[in-house]
N, CA and C atoms as a LAMMPS dump frame, in Angstrom:
ITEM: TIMESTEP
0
ITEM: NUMBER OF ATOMS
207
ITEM: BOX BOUNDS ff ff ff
-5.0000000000000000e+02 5.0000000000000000e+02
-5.0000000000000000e+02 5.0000000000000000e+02
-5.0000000000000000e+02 5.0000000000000000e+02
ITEM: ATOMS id mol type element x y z
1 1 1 N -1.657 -6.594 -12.719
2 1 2 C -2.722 -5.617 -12.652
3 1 3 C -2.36 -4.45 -13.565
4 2 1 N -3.396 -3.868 -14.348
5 2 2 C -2.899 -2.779 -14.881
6 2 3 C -3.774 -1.605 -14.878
7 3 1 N -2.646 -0.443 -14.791
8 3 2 C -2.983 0.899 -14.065
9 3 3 C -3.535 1.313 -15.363
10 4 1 N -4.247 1.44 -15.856
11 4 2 C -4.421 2.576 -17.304
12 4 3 C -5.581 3.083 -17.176
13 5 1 N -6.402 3.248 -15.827
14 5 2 C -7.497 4.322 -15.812
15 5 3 C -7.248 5.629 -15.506
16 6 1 N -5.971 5.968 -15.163
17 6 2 C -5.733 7.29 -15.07
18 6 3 C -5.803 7.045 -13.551
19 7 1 N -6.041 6.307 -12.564
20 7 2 C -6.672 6.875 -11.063
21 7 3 C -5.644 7.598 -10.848
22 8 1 N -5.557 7.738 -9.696
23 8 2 C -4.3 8.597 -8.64
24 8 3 C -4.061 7.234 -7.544
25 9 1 N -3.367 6.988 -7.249
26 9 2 C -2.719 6.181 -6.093
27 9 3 C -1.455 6.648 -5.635
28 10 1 N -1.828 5.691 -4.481
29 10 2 C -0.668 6.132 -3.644
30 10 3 C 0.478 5.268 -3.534
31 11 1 N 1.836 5.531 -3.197
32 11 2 C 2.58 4.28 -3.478
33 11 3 C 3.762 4.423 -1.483
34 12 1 N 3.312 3.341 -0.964
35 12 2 C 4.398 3.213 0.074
36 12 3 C 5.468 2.248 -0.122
37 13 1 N 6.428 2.906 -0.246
38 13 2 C 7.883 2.364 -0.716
39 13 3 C 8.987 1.716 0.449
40 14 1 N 9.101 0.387 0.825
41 14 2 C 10.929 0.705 1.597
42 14 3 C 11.658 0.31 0.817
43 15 1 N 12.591 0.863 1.618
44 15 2 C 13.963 -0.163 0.897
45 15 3 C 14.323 -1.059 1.567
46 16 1 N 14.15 -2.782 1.031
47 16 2 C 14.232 -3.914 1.567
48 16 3 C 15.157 -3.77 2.47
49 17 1 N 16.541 -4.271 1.686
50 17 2 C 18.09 -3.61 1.959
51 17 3 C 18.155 -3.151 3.529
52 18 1 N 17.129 -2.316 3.867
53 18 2 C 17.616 -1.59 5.144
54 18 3 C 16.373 -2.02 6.381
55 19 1 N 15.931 -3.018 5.619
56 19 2 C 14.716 -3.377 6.843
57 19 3 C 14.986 -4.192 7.776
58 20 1 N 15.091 -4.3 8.763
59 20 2 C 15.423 -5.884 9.502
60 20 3 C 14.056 -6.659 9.358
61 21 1 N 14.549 -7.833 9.874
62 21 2 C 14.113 -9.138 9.279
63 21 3 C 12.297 -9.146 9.946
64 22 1 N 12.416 -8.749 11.474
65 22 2 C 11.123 -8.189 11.91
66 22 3 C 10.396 -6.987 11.338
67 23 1 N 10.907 -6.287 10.793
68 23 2 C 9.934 -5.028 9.685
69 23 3 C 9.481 -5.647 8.519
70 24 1 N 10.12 -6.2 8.209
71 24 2 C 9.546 -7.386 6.534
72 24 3 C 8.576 -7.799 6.97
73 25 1 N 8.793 -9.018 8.188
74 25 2 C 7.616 -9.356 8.594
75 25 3 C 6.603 -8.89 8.721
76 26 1 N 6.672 -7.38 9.353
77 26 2 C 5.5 -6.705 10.195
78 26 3 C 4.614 -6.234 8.567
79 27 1 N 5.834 -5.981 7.399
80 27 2 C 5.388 -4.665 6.553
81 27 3 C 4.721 -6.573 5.496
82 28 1 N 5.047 -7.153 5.402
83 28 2 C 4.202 -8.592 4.667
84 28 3 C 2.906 -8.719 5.442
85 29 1 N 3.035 -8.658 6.501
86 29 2 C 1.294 -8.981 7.575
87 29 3 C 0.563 -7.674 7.307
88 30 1 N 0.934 -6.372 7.01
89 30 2 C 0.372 -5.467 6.226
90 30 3 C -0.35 -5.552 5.18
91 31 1 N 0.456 -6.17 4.249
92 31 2 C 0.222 -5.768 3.15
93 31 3 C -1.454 -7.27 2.995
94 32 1 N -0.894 -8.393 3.684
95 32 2 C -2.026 -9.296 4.119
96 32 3 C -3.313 -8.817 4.219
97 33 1 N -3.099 -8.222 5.711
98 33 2 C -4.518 -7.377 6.019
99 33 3 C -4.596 -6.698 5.009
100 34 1 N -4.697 -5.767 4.191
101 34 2 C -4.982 -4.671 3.544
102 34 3 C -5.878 -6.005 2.367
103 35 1 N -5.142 -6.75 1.646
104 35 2 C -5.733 -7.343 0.78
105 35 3 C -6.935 -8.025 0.956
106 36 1 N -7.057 -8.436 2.557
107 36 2 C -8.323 -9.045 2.947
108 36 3 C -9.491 -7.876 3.293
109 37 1 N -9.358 -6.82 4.041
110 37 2 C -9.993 -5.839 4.195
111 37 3 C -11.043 -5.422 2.959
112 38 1 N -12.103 -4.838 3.281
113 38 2 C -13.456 -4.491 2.156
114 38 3 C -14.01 -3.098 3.547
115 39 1 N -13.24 -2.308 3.625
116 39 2 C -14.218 -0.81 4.525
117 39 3 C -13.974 0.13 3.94
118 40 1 N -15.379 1.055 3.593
119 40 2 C -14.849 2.032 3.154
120 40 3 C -13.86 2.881 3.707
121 41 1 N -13.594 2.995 4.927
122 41 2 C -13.074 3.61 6.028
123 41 3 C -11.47 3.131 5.556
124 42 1 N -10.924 2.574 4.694
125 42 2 C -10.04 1.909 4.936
126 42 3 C -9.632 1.801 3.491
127 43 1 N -8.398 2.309 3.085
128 43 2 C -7.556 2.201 1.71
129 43 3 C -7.563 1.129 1.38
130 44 1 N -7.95 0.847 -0.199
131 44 2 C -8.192 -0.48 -0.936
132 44 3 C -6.599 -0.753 -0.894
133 45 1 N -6.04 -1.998 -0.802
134 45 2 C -4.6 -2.963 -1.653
135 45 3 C -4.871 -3.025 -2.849
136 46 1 N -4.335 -2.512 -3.709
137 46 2 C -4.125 -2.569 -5.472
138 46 3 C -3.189 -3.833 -5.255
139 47 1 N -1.808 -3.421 -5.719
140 47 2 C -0.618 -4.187 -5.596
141 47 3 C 0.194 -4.185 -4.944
142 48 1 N 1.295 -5.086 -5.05
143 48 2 C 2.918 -4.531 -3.913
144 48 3 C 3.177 -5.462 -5.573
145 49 1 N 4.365 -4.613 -5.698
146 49 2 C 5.963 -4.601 -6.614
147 49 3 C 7.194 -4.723 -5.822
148 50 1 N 7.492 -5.715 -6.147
149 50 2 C 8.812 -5.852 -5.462
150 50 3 C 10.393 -6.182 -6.402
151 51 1 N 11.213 -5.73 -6.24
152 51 2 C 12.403 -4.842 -6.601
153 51 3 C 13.263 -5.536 -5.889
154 52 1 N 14.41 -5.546 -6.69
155 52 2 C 15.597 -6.12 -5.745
156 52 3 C 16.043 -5.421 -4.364
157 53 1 N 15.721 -4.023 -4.588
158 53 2 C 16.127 -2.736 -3.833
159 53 3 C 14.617 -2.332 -2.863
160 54 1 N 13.568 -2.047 -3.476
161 54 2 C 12.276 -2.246 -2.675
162 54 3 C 10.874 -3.003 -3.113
163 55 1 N 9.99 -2.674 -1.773
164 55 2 C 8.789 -3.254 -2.072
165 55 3 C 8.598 -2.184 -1.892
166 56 1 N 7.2 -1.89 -2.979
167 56 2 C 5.845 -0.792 -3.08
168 56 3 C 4.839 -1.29 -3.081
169 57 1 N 4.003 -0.922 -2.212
170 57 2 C 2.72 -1.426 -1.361
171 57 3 C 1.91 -0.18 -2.11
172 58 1 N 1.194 -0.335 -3.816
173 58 2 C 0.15 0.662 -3.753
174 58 3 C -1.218 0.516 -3.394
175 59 1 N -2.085 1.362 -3.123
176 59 2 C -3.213 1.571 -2.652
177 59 3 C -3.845 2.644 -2.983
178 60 1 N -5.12 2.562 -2.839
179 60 2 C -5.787 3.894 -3.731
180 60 3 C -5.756 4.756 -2.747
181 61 1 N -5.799 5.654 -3.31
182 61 2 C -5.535 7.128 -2.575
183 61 3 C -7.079 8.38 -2.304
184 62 1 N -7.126 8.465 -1.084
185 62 2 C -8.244 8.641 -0.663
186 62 3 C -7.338 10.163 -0.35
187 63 1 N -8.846 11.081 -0.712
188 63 2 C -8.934 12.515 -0.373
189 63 3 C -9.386 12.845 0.762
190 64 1 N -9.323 13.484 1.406
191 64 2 C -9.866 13.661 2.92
192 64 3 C -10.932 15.059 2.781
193 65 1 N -12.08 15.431 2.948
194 65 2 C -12.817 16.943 2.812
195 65 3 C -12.225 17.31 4.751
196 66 1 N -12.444 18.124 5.165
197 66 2 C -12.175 18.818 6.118
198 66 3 C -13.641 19.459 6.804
199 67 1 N -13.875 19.504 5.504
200 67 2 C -15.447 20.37 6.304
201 67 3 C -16.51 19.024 6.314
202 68 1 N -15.865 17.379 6.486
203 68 2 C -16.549 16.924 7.04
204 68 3 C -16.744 16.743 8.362
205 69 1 N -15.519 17.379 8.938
206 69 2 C -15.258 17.371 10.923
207 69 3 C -16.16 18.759 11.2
């Protein structure tokens, strides 16, 4: 995939290394749902990059207004 529109995203990072074997799991069934998901209510899945050291799970990055509450 390539980033060259300028957006803004967001990037959630671990470090493999220190995850146990049930957080991989949990943080892979994440990254699942997210890719199947279509709500606006709900951060698009761009990509996950994965690294010897981590995975980065990006997603677009949503602004929040305040004076919509």
């Amino acid at each position: 995939m390539k980033f060259k529109t300028g957006a803004i995203v967001a990037i959630k990072q671990l470090k493999s290394n220190q995850l146990s074997e049930s957080s991989k799991l949990s943080f892979e069934a994440e990254i699942e749902l997210l890719k199947k998901l279509d709500n606006p209510n709900v951060v698009k899945y761009l990509n996950c990059v994965r690294t010897t050291d981590h995975i980065n799970l990006v997603i677009e990055c949503k602004t929040l207004s305040c004076s919509y509450f």
